[in-house]
C-alpha positions as CSV (number, residue, x, y, z in Angstrom):
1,X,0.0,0.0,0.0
2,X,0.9,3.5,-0.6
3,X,0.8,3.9,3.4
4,X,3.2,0.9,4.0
5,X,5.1,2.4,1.1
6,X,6.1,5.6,3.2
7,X,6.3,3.5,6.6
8,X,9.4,1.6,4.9
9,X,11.1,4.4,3.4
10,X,11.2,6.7,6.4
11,X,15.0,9.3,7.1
12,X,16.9,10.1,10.0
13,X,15.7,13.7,10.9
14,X,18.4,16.4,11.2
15,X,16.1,18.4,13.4
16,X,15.5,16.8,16.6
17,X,14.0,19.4,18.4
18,X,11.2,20.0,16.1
19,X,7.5,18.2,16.8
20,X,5.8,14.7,15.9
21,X,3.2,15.7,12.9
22,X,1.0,13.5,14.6
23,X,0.8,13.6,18.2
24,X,2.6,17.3,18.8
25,X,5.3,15.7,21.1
26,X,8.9,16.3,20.8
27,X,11.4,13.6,20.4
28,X,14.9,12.7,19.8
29,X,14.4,10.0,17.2
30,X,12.0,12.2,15.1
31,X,12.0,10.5,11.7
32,X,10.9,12.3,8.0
33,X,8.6,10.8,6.0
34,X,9.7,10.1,2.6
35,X,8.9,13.8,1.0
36,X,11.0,15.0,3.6
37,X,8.3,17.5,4.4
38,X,7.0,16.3,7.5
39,X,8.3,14.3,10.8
40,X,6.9,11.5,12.7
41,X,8.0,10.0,16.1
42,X,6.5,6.4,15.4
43,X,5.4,4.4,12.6
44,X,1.9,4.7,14.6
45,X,1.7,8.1,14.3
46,X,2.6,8.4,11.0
47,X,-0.3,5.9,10.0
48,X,-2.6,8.2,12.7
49,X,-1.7,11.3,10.4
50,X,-1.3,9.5,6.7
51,X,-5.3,10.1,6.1
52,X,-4.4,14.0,6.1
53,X,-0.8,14.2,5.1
54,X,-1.7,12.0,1.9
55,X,-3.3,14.7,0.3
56,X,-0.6,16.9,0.2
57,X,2.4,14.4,0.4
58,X,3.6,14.4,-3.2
59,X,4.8,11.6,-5.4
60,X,8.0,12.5,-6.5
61,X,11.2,14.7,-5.0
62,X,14.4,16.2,-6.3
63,X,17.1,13.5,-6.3
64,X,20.9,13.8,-7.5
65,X,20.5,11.1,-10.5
66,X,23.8,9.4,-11.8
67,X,25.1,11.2,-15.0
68,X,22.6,14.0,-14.8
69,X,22.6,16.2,-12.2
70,X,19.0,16.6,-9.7
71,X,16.1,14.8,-11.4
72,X,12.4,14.0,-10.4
73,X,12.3,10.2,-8.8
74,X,9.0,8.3,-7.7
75,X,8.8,8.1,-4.1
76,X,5.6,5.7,-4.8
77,X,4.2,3.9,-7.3
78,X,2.4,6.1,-10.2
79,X,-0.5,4.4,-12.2
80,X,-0.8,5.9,-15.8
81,X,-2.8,8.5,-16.5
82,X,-2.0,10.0,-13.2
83,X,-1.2,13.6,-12.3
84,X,1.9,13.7,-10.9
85,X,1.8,17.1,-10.2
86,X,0.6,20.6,-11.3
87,X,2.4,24.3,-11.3
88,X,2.7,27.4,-12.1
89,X,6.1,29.3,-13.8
90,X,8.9,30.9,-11.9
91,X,8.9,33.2,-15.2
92,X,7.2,33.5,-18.7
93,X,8.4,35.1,-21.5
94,X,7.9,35.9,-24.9
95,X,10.1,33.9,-27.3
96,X,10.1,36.3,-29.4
97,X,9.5,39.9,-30.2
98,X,11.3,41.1,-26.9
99,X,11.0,44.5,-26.8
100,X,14.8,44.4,-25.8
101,X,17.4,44.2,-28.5
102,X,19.9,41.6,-26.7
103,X,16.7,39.9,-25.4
104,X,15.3,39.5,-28.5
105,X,18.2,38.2,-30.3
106,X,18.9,35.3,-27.8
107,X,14.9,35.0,-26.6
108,X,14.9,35.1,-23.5
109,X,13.5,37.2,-20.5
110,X,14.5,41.4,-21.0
111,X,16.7,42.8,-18.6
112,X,14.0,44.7,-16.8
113,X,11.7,41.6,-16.6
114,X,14.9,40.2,-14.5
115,X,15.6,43.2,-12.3
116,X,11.6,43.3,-11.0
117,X,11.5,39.3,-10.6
118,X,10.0,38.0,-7.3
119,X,13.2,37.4,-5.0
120,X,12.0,34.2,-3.8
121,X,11.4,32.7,-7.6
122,X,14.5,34.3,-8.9
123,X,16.3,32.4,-6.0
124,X,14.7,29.3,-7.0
125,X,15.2,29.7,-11.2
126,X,18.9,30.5,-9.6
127,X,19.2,26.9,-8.8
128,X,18.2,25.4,-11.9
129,X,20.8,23.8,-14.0
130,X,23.1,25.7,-15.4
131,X,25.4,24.8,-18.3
132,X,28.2,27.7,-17.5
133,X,30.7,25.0,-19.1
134,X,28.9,25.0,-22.5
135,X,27.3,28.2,-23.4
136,X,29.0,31.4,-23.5
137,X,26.4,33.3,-25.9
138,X,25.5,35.8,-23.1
139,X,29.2,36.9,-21.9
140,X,28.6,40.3,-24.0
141,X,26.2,41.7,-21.9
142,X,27.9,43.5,-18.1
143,X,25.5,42.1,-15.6
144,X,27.3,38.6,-14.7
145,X,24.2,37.8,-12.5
146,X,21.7,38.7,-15.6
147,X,24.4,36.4,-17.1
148,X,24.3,33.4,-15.1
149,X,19.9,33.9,-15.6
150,X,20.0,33.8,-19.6
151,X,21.9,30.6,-19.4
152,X,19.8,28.9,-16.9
153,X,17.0,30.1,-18.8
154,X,18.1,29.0,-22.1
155,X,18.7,25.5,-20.2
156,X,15.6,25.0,-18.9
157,X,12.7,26.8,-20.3
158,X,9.4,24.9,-21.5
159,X,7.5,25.6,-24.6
160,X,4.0,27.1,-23.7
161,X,2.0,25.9,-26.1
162,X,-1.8,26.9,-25.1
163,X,-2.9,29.0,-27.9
164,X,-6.4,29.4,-28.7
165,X,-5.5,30.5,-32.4
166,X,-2.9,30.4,-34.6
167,X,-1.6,33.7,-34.2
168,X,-1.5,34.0,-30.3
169,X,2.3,34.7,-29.3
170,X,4.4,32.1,-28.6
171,X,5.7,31.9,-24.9
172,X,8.1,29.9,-22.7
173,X,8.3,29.8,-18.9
174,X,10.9,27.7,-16.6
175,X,9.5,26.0,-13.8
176,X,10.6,25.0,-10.5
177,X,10.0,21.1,-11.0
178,X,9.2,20.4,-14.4
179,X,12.4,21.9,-15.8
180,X,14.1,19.6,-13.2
181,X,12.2,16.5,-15.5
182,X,15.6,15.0,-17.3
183,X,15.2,13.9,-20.9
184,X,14.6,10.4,-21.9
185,X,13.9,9.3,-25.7
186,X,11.5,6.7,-24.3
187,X,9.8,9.4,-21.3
188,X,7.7,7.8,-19.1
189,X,6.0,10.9,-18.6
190,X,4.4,14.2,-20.2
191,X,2.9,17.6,-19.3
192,X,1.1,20.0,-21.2
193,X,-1.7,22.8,-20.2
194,X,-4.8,24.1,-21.5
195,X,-5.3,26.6,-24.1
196,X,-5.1,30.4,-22.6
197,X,-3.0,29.0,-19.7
198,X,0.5,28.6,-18.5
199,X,0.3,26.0,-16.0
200,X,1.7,23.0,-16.5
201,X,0.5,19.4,-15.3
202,X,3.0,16.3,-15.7
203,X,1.1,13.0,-16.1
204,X,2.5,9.7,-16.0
205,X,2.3,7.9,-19.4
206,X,2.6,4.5,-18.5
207,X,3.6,2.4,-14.9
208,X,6.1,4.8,-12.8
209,X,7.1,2.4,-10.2
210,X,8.8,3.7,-6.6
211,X,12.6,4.6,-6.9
212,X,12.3,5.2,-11.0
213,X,13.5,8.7,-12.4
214,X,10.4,10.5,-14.1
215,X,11.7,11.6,-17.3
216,X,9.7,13.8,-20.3
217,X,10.7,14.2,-24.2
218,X,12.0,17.5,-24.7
219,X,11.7,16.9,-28.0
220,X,8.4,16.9,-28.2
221,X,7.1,15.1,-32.0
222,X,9.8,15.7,-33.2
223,X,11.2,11.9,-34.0
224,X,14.2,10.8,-35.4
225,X,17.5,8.2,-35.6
226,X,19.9,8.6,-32.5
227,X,22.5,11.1,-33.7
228,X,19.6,13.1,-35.3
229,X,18.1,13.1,-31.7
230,X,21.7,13.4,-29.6
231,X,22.6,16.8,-32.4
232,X,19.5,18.4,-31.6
233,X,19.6,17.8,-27.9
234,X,23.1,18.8,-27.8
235,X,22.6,22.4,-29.7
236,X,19.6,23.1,-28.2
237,X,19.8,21.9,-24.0
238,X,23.8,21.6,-23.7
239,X,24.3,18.1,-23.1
240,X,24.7,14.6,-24.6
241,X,21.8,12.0,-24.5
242,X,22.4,9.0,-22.7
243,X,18.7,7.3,-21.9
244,X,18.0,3.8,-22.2
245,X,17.5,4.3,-26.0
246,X,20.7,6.1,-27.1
247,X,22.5,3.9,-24.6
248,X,21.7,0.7,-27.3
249,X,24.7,-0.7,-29.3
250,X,24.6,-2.8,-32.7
251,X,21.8,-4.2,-34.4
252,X,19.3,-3.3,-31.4
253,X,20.3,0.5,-32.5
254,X,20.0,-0.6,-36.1
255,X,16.3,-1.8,-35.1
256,X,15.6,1.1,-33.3
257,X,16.6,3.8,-35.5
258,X,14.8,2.2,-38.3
259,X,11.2,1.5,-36.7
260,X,11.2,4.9,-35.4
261,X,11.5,6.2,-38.5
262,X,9.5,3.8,-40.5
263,X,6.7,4.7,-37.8
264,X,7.2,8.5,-38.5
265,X,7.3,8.1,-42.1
266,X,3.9,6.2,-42.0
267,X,2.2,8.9,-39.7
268,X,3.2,11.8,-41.8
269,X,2.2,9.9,-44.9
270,X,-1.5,9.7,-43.0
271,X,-1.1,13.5,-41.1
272,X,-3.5,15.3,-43.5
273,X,-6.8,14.0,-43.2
274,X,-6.9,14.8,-47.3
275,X,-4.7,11.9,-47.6
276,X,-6.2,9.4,-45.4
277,X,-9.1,9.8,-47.1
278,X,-7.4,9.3,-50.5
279,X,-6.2,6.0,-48.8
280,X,-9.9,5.6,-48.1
281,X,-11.2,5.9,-51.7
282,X,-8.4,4.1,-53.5
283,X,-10.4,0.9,-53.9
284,X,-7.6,-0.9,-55.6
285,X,-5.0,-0.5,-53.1
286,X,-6.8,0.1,-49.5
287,X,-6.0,-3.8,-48.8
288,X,-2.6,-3.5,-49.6
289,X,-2.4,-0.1,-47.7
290,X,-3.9,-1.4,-44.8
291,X,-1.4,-4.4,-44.9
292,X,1.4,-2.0,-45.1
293,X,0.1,-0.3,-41.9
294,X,-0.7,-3.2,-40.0
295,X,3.4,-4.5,-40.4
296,X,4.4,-0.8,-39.3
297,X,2.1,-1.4,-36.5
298,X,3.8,-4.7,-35.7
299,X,6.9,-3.6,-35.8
300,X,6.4,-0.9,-33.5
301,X,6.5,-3.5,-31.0
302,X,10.1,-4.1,-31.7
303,X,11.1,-1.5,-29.7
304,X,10.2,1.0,-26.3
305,X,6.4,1.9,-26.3
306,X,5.7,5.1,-27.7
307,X,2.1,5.3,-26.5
308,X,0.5,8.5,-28.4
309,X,1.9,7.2,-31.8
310,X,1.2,3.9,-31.2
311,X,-2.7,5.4,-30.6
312,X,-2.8,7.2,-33.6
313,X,-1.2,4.0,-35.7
314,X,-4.3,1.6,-33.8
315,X,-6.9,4.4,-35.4
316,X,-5.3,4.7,-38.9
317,X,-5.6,0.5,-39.0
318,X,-9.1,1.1,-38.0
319,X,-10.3,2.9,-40.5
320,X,-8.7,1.6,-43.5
321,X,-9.8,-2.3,-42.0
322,X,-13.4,-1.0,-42.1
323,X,-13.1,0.8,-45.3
324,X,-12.3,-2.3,-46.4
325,X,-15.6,-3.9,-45.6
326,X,-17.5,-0.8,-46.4
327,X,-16.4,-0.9,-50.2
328,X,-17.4,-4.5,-50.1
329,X,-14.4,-6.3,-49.4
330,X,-13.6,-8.7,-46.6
331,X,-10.3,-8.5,-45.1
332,X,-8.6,-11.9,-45.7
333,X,-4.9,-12.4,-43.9
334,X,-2.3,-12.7,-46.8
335,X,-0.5,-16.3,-46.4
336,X,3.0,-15.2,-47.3
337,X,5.9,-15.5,-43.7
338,X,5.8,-11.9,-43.3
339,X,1.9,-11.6,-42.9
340,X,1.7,-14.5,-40.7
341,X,4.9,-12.9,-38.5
342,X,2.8,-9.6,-38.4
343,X,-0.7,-11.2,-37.1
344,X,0.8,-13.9,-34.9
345,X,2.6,-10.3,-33.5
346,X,-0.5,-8.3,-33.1
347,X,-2.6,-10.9,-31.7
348,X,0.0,-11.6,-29.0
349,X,-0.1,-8.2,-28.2
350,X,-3.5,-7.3,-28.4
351,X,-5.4,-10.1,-28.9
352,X,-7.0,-12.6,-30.8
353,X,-9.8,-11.1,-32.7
354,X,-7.9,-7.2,-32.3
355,X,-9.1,-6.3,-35.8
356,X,-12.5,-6.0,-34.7
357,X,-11.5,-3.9,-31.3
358,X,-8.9,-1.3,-33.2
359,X,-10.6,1.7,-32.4
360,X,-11.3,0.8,-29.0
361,X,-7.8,-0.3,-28.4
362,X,-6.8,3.5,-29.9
363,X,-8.8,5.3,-27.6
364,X,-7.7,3.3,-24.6
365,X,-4.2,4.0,-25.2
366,X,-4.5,7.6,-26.0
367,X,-6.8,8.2,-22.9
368,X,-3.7,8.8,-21.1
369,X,-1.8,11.0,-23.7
370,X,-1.6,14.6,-24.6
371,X,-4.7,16.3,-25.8
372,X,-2.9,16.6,-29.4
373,X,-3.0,12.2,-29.6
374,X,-6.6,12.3,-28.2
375,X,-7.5,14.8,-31.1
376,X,-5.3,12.7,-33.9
377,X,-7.5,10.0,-33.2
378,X,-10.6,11.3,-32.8
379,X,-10.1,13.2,-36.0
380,X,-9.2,9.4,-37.4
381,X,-12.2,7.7,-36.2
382,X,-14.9,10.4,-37.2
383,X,-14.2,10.0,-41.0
384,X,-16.2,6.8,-40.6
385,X,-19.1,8.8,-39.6
């Protein structure tokens, strides 16, 4: 249980004079809870007090993770779909059209935006990475300390991306925890936030089990083969990728670079809805088509689970299967190795008759995702209707 959970993973408090959470008392062998945010003199009192503390005890804290500095770690287990968390920014900005020169030329926050910053959030953007090492683009300006902020910035500011229309400005903002979120190109996590506002909320994407870093894609949908990914990363946050995906060697690279791509290649071929409905009408080729998809499908289970595209794959194989029966047709499995591979595949994976549950496969596995996958595949799905 979550309960048992914190009971087990207790600290040594550093304060002994401070009071039991529970039952008021002082003690010398006051003991944290796991957050670190509040002490206990017992295990009893800390199950006495969990009913209340458990709304406000969070699931994650800041943790020095090997090879990357302080990360976000699991101090529970996270189901997906959960919110993790929710906050607002330290600072937003506009990413362009700064009304300062310098500002505008290296987008970030103005001068004058820094000097009348909050203390107490300036203090705590101050402790943000920062990549002093790598990144000497700002030395030209006089105020080291204003310095020191452009690089941090620049290191870890978030895309805001909550317009209502197309013209809306673009902003950023840096964040107290989510810019602590480390890269992975297999996240087990996301955040995003509605249109018109600027705070964020992080949901888990899949199973984030207790002691596991929580990890976003900072490259959002942009996809690609590793050093494609690593260059970007590189110019872009200042440091070299080294997740469980860029970390393969050999042919498992060699598989991974070119399913990733292959996926890509497929979704952008079916982005437009203009073309999927081309698909739709070609009469002559929709079997072959949906064939095509179905193996892309398949093979996406080569490799890590990418969950949104994986969604959006499950609602393109939808639609063309039931196009197929619309025009008249009835979808019969080709004989040949490779279509046999590719069912026995799917059918391990999502069952026996998954042809006929595609579309409520797709929305099960977007349910958890971003409001952009949820869209992709209701946009999918409605041109049957």
């Amino acid at each position: 249980s979550l309960l048992q959970e914190n009971l087990n993973s207790i600290q040594m408090s550093s304060t002994p004079s401070s009071l039991c959470s529970s039952c008021h008392q002082s003690d010398s062998d006051l003991k944290y809870c796991t957050c670190g945010q509040v002490l206990y003199c017992s295990k009893a009192c800390q199950q006495v007090d969990w009913v209340r503390h458990k709304q406000s005890c969070p699931m994650v804290v800041v943790r020095v993770v090997e090879g990357k500095g302080k990360g976000l770690v699991a101090i529970r287990n996270i189901s997906a779909g959960t919110v993790i968390f929710t906050e607002d920014p330290l600072i937003v900005y506009k990413k362009e059209d700064q009304d300062e020169g310098f500002a505008r030329f290296y987008q970030v926050p103005g001068y004058e935006q820094f000097k009348i910053m909050d203390p107490v959030k300036k203090q705590e953007l101050m402790e943000l990475y920062d990549p002093k090492d790598k990144m000497n683009n700002f030395e030209c300006h006089e105020d080291f300390e204003y310095v020191k902020f452009c690089r941090i910035v620049a290191a870890n500011y978030v895309s805001i991306n909550n317009k209502d229309h197309p013209g809306d400005i673009d902003l950023a903002g840096v964040y107290k925890q989510l810019s602590r979120i480390n890269h992975s190109c297999c996240p087990n996590s996301f955040a995003e936030c509605e249109a018109g506002s600027v705070t964020h909320s992080v949901r888990a994407g899949r199973i984030i089990k207790k002691g596991q870093e929580v990890t976003n894609s900072y490259l959002g949908s942009k996809d690609g083969a590793r050093e494609d990914r690593r260059k970007d990363l590189l110019n872009t946050w200042y440091f070299h990728c080294g997740c469980e995906v860029c970390s393969l060697t050999g042919e498992e690279r060699e598989v991974n670079d070119r399913v990733r791509m292959m996926v890509v290649t497929y979704l952008m071929d079916a982005g437009r809805e203009d073309n999927i409905i081309r698909m739709m009408n070609d009469k002559k080729n929709i079997s072959s088509t949906l064939r095509s998809y179905l193996k892309v499908l398949a093979e996406s289970y080569r490799i890590e689970e990418d969950r949104g595209k994986r969604a959006v794959m499950l609602s393109i194989c939808h639609v063309l299967y039931r196009q197929v029966e619309r025009l008249g047709g009835c979808w019969v499995w080709p004989t040949d190795n490779d279509s046999v591979m590719v069912r026995m595949i799917l059918q391990k994976y999502l069952g026996e008759n998954f042809l006929k549950e595609l579309d409520m496969l797709a929305i099960s596995a977007a349910s958890v995702m971003t409001r952009y996958f949820k869209a992709k595949v209701k946009r999918n799905l409605d041109l049957l209707t």
